[in-house]
C-alpha positions as CSV (number, residue, x, y, z in Angstrom):
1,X,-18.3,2.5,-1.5
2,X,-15.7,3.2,0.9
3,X,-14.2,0.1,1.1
4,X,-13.5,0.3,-2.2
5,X,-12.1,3.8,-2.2
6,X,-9.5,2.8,0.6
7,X,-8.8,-0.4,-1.3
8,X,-7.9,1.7,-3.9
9,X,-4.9,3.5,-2.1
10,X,-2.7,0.8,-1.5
11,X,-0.7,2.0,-4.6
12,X,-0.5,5.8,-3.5
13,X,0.3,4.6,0.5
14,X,3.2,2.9,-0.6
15,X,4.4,5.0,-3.5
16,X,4.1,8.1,-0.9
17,X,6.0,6.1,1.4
18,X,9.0,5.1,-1.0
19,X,8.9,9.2,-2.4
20,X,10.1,9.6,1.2
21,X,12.5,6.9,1.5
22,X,14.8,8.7,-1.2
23,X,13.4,7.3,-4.2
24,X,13.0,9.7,-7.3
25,X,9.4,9.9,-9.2
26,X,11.7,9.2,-12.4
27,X,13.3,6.2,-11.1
28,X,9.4,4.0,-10.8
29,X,8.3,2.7,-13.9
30,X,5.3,1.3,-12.8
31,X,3.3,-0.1,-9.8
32,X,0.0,-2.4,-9.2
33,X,-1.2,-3.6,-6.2
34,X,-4.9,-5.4,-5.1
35,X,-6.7,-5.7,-1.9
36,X,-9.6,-7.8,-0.9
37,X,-13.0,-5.6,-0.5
38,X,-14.8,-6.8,2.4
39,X,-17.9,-8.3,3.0
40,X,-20.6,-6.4,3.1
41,X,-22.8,-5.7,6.3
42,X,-25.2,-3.3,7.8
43,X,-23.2,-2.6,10.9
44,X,-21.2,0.4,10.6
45,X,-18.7,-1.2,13.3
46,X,-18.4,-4.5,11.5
47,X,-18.0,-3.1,8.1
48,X,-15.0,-0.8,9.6
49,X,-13.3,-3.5,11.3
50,X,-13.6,-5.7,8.0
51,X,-12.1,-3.0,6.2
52,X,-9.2,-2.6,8.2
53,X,-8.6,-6.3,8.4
54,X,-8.6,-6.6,4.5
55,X,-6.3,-3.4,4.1
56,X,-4.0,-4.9,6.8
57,X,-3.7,-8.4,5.9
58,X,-4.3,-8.8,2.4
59,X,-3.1,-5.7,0.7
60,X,-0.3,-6.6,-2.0
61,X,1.2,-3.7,-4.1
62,X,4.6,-4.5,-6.3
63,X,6.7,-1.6,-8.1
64,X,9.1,-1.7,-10.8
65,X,12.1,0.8,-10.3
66,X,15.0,1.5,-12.2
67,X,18.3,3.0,-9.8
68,X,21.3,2.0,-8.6
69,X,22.2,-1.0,-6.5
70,X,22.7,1.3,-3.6
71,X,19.1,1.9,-3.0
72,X,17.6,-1.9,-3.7
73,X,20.2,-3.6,-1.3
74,X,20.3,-0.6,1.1
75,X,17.6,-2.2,3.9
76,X,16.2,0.6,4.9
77,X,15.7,2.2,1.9
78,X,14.6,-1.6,-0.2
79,X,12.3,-2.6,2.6
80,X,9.5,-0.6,3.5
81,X,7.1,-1.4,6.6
82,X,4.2,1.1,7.5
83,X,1.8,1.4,10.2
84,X,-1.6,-0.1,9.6
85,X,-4.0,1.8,7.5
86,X,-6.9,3.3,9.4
87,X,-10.3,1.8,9.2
C-alpha cells in the first residue's frame, strides 16, 4: 500500500516544486502524471529499493499552465529538475 501512496505524489512533488519556482496556483489549469507501482515482494529492503527505482525512473507528470512567455522560456523557471524521491 505504500508504493501506491508514493506513486501517488508525483503530481503534488512537482506542483510544490513549480509553486516555488514563481508560478501562481491561478496560472495551472491542470496536471496528471503516472508512475509504475513496483513488484511486489516480501523483503522490506527489496520492495524499498523497487519503489525508489520506479519513482526515479519512470515517474511522468505533465501540467498545463496559462502565463506569460517570460516564465515558459525562462530556463530556470520552464525546466524543473528535483532530487530523487526517497524510498
Amino acid at each position: 500500500m505504500a508504493a501506491v501512496y508514493s506513486a501517488s505524489r508525483a503530481v503534488p512533488v512537482v506542483l510544490e516544486q513549480l509553486l516555488k519556482k514563481g508560478f501562481h496556483k491561478e496560472e495551472i489549469l491542470w496536471a496528471w502524471g503516472t508512475c509504475p507501482l513496483p513488484p511486489p515482494v516480501d523483503d522490506p529492503v527489496t520492495l524499498a529499493a523497487r519503489k525508489h527505482t520506479a519513482l526515479q525512473y519512470g515517474t511522468v507528470t505533465s501540467y498545463w499552465v496559462r502565463t506569460g512567455d517570460e516564465k515558459t522560456t525562462d530556463a530556470p523557471a520552464a525546466r524543473c529538475i528535483f532530487p530523487p524521491f526517497a524510498p
